[in-house]
Biopython code that builds the backbone (N, CA, C, O; Angstrom):
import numpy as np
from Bio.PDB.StructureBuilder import StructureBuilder

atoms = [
    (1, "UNK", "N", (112.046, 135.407, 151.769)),
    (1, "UNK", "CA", (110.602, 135.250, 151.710)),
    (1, "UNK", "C", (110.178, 134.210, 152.750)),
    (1, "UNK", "O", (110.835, 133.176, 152.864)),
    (2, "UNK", "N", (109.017, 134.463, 153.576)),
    (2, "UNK", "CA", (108.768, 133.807, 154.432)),
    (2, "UNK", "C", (107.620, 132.270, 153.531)),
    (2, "UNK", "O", (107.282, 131.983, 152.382)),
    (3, "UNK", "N", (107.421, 131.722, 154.870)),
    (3, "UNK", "CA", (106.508, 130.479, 154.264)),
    (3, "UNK", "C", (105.716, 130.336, 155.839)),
    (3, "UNK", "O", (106.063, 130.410, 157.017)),
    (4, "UNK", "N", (104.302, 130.057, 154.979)),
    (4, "UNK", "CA", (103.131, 129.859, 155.922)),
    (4, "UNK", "C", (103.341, 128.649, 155.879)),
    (4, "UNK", "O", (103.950, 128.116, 154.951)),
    (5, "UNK", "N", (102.824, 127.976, 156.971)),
    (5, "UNK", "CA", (102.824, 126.633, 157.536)),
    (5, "UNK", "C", (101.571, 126.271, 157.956)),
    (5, "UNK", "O", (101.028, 127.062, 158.728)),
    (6, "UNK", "N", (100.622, 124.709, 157.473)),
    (6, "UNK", "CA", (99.992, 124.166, 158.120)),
    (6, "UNK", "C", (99.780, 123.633, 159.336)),
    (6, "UNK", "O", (100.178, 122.478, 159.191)),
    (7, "UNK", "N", (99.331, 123.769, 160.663)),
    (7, "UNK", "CA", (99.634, 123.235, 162.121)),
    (7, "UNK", "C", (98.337, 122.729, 161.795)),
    (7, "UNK", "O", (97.493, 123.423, 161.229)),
    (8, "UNK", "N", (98.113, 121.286, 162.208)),
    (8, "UNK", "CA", (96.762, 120.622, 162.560)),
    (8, "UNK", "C", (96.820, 119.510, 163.773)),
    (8, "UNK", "O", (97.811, 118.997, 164.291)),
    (9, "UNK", "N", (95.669, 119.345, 164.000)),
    (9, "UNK", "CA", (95.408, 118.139, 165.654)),
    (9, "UNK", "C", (96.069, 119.147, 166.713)),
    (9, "UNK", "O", (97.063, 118.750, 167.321)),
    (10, "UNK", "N", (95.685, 120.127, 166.904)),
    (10, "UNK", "CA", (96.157, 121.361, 167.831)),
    (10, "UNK", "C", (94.808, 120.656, 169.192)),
    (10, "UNK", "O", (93.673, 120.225, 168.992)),
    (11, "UNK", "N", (95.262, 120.746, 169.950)),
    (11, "UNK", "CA", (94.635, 120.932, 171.612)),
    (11, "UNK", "C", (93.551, 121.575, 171.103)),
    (11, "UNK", "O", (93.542, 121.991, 169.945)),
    (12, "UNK", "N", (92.266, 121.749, 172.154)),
    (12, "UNK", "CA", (91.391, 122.506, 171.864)),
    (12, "UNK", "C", (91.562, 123.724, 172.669)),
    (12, "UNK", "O", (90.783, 124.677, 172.652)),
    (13, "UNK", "N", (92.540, 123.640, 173.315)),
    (13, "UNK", "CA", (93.336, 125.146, 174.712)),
    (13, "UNK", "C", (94.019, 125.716, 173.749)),
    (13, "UNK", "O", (93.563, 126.793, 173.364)),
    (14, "UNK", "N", (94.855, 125.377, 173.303)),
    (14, "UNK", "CA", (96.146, 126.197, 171.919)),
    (14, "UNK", "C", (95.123, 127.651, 172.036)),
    (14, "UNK", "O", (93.919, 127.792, 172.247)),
    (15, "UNK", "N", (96.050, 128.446, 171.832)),
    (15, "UNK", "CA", (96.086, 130.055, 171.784)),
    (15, "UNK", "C", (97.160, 130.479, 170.375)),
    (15, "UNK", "O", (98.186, 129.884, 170.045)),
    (16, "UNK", "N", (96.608, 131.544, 169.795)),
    (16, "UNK", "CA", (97.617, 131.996, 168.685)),
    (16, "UNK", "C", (98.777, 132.357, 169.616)),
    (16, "UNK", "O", (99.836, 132.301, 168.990)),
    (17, "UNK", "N", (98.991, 132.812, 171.268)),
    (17, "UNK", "CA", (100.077, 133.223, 171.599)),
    (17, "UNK", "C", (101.247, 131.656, 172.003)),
    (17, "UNK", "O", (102.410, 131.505, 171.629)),
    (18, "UNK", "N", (100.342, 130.639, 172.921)),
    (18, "UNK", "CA", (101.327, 129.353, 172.794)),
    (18, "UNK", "C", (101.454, 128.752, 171.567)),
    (18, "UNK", "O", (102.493, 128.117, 171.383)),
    (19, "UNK", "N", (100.516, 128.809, 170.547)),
    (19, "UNK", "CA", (101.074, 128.058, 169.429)),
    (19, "UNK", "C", (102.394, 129.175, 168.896)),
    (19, "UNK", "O", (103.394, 128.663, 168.394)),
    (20, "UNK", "N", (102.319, 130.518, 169.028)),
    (20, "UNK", "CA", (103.430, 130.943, 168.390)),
    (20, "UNK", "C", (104.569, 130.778, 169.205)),
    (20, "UNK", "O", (105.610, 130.621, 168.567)),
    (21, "UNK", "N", (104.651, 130.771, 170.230)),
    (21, "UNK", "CA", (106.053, 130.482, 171.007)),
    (21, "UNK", "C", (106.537, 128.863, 170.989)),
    (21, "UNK", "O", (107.618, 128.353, 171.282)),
    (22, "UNK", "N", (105.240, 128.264, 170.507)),
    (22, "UNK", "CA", (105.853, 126.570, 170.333)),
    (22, "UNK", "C", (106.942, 126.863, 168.726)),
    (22, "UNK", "O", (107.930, 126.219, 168.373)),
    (23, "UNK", "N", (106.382, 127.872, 168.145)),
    (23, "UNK", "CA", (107.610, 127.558, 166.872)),
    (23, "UNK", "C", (108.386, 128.823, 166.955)),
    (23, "UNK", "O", (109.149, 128.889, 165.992)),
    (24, "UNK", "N", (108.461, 129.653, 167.590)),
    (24, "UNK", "CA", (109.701, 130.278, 167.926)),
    (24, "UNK", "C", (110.519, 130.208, 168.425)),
    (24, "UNK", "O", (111.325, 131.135, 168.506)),
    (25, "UNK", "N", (110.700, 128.810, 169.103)),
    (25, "UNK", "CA", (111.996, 128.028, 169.268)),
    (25, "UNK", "C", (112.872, 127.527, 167.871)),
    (25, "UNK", "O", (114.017, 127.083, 167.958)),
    (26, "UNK", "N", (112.305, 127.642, 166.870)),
    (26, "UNK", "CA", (112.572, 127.575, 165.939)),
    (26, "UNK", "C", (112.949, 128.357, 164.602)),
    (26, "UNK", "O", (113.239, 127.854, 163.516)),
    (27, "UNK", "N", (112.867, 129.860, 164.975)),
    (27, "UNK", "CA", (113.589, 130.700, 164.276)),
    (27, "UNK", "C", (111.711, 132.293, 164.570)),
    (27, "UNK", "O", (110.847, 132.299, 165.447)),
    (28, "UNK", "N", (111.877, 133.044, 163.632)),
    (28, "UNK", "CA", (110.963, 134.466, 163.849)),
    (28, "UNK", "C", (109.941, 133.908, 163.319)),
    (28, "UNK", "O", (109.969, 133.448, 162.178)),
    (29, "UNK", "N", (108.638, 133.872, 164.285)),
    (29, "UNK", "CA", (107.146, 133.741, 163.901)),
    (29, "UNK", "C", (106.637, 135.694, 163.050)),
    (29, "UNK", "O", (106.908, 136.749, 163.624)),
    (30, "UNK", "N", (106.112, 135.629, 162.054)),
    (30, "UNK", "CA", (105.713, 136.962, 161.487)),
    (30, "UNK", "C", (104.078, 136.748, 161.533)),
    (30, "UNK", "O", (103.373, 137.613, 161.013)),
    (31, "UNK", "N", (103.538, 135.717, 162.092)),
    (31, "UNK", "CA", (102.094, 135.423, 162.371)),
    (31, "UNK", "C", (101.133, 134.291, 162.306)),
    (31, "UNK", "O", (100.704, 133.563, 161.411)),
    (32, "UNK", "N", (100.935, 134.428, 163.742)),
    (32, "UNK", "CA", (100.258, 133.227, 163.770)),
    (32, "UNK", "C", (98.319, 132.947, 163.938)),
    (32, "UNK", "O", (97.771, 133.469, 164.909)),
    (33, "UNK", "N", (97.708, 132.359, 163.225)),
    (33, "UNK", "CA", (96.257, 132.455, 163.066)),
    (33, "UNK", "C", (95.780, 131.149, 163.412)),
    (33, "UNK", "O", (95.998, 130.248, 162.602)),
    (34, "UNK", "N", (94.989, 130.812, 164.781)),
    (34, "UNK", "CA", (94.270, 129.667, 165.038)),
    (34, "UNK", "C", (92.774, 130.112, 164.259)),
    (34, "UNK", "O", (92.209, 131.204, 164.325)),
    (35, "UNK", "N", (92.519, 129.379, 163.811)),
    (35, "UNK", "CA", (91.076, 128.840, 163.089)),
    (35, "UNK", "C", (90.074, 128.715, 164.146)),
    (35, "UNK", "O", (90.209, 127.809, 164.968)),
    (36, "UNK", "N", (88.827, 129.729, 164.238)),
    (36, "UNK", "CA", (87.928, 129.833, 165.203)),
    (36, "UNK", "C", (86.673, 128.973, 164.437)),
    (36, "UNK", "O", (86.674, 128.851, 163.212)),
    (37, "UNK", "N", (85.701, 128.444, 165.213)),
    (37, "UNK", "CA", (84.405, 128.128, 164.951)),
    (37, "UNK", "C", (83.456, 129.304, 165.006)),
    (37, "UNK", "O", (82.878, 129.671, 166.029)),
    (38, "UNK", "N", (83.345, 129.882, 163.770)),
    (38, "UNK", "CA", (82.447, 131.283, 164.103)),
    (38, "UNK", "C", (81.117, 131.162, 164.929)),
    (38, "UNK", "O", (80.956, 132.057, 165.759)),
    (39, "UNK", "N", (79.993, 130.063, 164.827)),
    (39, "UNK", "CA", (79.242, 129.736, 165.890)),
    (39, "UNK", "C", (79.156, 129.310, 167.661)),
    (39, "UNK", "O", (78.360, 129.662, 168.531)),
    (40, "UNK", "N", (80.522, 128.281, 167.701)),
    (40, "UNK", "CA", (80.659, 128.150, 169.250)),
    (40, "UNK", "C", (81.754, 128.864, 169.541)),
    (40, "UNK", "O", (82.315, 128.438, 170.550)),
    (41, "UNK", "N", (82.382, 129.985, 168.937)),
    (41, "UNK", "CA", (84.170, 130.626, 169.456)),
    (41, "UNK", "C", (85.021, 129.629, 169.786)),
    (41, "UNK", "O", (86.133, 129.997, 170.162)),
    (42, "UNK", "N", (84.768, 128.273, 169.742)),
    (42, "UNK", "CA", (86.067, 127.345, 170.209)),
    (42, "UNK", "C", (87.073, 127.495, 168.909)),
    (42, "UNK", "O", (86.840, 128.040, 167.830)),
    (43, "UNK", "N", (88.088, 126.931, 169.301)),
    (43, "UNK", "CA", (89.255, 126.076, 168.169)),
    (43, "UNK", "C", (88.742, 125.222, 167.149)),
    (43, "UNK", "O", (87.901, 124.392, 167.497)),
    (44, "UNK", "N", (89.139, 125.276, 165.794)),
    (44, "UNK", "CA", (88.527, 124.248, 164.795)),
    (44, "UNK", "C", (89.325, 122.724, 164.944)),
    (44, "UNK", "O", (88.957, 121.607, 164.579)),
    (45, "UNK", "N", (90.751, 123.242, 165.739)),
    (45, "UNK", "CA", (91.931, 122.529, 166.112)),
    (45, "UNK", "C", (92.708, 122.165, 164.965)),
    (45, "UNK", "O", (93.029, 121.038, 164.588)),
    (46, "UNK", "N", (93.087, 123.838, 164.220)),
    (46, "UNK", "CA", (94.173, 123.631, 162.941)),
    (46, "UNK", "C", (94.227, 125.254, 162.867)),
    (46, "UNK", "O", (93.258, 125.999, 163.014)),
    (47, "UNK", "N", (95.441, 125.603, 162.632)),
    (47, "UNK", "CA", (95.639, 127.031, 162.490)),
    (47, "UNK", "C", (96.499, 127.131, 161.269)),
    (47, "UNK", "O", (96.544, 126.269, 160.391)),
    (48, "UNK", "N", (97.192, 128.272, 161.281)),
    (48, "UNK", "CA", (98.253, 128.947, 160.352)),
    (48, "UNK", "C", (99.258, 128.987, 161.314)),
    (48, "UNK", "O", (99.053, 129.002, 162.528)),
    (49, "UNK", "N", (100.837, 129.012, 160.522)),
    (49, "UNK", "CA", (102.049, 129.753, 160.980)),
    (49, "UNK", "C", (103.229, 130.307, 159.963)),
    (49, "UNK", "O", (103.973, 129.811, 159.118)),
    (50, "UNK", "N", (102.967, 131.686, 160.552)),
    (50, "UNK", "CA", (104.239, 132.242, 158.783)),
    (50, "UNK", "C", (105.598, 132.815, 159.521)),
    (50, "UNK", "O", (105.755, 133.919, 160.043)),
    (51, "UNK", "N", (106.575, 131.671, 159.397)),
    (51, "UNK", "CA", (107.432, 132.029, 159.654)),
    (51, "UNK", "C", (108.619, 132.937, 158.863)),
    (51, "UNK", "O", (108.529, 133.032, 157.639)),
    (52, "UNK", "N", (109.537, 133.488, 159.446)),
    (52, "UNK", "CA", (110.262, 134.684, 158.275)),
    (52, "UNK", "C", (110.964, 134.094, 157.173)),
    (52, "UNK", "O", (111.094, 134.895, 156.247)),
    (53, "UNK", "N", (111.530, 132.805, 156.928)),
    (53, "UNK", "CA", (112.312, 132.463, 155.968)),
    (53, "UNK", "C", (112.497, 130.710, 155.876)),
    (53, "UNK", "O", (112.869, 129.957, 156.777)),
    (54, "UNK", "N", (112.111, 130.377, 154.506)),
    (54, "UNK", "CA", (112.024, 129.290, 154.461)),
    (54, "UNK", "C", (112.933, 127.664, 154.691)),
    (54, "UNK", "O", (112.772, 126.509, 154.297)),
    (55, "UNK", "N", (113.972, 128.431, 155.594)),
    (55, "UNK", "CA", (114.450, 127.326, 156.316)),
    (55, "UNK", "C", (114.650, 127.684, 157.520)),
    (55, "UNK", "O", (115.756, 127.480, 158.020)),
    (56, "UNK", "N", (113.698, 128.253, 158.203)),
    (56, "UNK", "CA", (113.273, 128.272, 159.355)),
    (56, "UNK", "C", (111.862, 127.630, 159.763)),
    (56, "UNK", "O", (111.489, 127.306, 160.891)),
    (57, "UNK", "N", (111.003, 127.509, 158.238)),
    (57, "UNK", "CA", (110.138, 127.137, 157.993)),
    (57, "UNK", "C", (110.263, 125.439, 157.964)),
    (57, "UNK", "O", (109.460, 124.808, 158.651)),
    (58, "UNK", "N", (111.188, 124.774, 157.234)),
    (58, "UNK", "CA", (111.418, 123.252, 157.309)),
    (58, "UNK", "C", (112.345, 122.976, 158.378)),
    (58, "UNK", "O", (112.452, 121.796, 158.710)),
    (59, "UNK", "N", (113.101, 123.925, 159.037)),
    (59, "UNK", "CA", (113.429, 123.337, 160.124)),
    (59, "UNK", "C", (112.064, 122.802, 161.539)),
    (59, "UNK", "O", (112.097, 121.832, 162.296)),
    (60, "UNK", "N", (111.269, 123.638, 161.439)),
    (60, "UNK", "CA", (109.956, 123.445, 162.064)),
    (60, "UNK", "C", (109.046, 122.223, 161.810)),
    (60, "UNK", "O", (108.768, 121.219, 162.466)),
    (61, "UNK", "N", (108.718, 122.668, 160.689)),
    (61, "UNK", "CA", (107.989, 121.076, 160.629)),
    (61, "UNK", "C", (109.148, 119.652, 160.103)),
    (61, "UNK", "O", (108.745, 118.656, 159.502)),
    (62, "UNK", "N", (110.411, 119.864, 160.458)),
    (62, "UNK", "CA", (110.969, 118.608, 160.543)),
    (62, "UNK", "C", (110.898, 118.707, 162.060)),
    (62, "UNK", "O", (110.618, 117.576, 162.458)),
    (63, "UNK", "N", (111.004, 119.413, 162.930)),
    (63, "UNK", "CA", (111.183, 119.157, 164.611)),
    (63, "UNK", "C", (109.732, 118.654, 165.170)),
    (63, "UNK", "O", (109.545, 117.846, 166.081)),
    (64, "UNK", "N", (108.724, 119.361, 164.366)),
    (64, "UNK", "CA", (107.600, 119.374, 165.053)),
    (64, "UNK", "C", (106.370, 119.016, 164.388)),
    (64, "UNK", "O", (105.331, 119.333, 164.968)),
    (65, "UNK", "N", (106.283, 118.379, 163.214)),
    (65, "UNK", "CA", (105.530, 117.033, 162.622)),
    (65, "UNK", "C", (105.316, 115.841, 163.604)),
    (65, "UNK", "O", (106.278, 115.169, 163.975)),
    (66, "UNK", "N", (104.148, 115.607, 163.987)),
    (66, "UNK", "CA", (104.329, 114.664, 164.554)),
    (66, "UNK", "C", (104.866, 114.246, 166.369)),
    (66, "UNK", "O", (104.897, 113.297, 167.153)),
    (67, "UNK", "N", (105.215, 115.712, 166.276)),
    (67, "UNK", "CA", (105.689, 115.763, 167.917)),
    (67, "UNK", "C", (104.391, 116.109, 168.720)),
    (67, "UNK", "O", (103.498, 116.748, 168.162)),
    (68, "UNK", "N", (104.269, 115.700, 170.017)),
    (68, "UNK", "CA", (103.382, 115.482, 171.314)),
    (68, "UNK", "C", (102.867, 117.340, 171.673)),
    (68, "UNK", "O", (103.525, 118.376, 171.587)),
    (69, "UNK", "N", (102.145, 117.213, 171.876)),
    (69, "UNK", "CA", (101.848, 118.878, 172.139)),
    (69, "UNK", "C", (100.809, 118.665, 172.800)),
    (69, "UNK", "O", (99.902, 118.176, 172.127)),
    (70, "UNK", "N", (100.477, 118.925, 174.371)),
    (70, "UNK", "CA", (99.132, 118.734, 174.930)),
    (70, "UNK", "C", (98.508, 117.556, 174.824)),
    (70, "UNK", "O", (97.298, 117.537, 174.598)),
    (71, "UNK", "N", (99.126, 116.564, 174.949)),
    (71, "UNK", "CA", (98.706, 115.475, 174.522)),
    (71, "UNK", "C", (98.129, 114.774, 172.963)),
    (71, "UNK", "O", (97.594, 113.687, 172.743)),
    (72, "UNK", "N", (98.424, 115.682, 172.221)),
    (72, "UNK", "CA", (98.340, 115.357, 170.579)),
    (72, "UNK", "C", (99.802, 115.538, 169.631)),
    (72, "UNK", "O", (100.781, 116.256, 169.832)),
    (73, "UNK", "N", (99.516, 114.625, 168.588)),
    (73, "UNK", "CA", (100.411, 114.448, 168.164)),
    (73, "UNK", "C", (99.942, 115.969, 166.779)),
    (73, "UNK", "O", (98.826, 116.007, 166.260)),
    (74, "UNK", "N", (101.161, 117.122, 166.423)),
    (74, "UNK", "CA", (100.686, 117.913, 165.820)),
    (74, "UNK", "C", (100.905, 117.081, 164.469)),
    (74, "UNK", "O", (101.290, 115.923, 164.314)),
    (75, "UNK", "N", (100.543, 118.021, 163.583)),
    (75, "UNK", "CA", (100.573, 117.911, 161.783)),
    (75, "UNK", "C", (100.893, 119.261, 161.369)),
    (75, "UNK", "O", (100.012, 120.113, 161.256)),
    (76, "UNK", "N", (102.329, 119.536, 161.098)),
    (76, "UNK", "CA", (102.752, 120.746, 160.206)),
    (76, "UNK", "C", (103.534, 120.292, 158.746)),
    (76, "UNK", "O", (104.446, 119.635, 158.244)),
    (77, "UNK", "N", (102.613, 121.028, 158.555)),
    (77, "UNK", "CA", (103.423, 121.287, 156.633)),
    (77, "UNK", "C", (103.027, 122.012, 156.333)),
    (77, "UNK", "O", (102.118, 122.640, 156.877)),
    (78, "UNK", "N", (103.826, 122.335, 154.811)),
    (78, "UNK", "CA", (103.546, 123.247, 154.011)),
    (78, "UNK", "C", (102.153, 123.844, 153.935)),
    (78, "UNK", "O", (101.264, 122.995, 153.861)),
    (79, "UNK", "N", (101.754, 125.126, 153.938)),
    (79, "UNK", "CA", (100.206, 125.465, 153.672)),
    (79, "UNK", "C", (99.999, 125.076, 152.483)),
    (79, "UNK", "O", (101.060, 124.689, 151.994)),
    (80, "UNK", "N", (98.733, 124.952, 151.447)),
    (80, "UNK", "CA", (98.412, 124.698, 149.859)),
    (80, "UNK", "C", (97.697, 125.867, 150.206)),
    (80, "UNK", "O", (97.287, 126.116, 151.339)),
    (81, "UNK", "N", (97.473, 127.009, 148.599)),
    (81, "UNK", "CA", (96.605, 127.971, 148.754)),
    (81, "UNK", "C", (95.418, 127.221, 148.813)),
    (81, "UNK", "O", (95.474, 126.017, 148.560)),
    (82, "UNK", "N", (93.942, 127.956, 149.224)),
    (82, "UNK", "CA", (93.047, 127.545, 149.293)),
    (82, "UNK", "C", (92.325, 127.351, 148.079)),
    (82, "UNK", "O", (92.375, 128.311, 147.310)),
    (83, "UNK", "N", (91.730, 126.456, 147.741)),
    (83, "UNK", "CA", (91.086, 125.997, 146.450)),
    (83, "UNK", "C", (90.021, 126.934, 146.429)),
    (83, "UNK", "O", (89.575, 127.441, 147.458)),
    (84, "UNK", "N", (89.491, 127.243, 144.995)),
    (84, "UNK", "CA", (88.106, 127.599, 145.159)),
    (84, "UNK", "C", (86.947, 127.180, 145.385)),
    (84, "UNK", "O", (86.675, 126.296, 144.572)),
    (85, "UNK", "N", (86.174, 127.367, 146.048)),
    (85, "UNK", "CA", (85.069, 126.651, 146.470)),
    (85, "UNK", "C", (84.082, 126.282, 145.098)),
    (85, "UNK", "O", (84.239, 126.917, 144.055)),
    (86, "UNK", "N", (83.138, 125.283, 145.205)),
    (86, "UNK", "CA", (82.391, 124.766, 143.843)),
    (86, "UNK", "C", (81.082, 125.288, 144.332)),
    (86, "UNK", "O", (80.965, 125.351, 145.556)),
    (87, "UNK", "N", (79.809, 125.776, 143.402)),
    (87, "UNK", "CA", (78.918, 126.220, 143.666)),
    (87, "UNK", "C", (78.121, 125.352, 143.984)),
    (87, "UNK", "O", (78.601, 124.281, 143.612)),
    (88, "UNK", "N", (76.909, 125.156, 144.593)),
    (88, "UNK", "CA", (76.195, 123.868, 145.146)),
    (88, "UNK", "C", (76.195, 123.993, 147.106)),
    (88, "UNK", "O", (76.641, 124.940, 147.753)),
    (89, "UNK", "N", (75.763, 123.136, 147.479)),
    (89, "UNK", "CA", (75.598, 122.616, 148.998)),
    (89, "UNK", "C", (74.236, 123.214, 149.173)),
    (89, "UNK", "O", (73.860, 124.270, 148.665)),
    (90, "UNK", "N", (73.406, 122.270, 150.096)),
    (90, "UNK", "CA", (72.000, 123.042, 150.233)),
    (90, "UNK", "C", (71.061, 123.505, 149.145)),
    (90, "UNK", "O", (70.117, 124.161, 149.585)),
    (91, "UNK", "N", (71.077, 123.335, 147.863)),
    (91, "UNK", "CA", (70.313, 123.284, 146.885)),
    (91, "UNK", "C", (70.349, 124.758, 146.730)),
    (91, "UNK", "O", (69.292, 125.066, 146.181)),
    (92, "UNK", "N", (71.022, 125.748, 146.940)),
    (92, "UNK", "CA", (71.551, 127.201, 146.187)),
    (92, "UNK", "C", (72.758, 126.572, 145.215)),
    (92, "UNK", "O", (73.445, 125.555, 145.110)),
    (93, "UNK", "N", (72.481, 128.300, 144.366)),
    (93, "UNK", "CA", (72.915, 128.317, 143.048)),
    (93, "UNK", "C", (73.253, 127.292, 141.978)),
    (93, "UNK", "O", (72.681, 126.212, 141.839)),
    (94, "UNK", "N", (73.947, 127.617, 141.465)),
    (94, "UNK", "CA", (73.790, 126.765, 140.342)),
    (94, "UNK", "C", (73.303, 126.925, 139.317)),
    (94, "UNK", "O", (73.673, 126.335, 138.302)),
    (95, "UNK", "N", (72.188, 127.921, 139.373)),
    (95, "UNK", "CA", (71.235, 128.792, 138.264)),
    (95, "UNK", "C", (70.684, 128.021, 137.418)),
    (95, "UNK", "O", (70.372, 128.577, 136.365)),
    (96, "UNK", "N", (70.299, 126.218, 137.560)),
    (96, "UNK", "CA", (70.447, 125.644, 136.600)),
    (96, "UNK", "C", (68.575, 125.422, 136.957)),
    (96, "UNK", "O", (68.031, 125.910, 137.947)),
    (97, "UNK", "N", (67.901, 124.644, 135.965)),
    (97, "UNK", "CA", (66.575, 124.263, 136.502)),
    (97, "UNK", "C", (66.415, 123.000, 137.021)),
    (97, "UNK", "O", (67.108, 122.036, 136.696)),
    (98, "UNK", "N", (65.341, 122.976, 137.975)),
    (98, "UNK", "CA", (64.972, 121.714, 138.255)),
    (98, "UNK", "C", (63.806, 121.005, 137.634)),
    (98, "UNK", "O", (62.733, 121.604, 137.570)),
    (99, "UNK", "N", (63.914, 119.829, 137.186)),
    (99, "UNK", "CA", (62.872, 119.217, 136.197)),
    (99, "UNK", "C", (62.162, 118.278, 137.451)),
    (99, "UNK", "O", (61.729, 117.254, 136.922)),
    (100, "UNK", "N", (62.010, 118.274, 138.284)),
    (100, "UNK", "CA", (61.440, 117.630, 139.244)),
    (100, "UNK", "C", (59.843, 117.302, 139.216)),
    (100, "UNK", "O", (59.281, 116.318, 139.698)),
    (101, "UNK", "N", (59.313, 118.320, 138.569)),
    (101, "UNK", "CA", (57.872, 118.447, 137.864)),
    (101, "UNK", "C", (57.898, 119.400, 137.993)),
    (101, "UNK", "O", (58.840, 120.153, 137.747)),
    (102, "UNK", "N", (56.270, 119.811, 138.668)),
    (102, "UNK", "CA", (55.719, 121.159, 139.334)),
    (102, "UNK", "C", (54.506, 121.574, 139.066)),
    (102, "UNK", "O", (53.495, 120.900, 139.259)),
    (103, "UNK", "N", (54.530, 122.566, 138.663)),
    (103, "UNK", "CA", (53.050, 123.135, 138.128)),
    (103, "UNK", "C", (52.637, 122.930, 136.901)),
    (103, "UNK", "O", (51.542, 123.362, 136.537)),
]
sb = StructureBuilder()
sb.init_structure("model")
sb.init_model(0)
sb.init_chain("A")
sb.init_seg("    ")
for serial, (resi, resn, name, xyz) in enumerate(atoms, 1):
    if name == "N":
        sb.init_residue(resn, " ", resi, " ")
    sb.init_atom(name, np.array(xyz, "f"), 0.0, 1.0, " ", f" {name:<3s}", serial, name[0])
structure = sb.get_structure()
């Protein structure tokens, strides 16, 4: 079973194709996903990496935690699934009332 990997502090140049050959020195990339800014198309400068088997996976981020890449120091670890988001931001949903006054 493979394991996705956190890459963060990525260059704002990084490509899903150089970030995947930076860890395929390190055993079979099965896919790699840089994180776009859907408004400006740049880099968010943190992607994904799922490598095929999970000690190919900690051999990686023991080599490359912390190592120099384009002049940044990266951040790989383990992915966490993504939490669920909480309802709120911008004064949508919530369905609740507002006692603020009014009419």
């Amino acid at each position: 079973m493979g394991k996705k990997l956190y890459v963060g502090n990525l260059p704002f140049t990084a490509t899903d194709a150089t970030l995947g050959d930076a860890f395929a020195e390190f055993g079979s990339v099965t896919s790699v996903k840089i994180i776009m800014d859907r408004d400006s198309g740049r880099s968010k400068g943190f992607g994904f990496v799922e490598m095929s088997s999970d000690e190919e996976a900690s051999n990686a981020i023991s080599k490359l935690n912390g190592a120099p890449w384009e002049g940044r120091n990266m951040t790989v670890n383990e992915a966490r699934p993504m939490e669920p988001r909480q309802g709120g931001g911008r004064g949508f949903g919530g369905g609740g009332r507002s006692d603020r006054g009014g009419w």
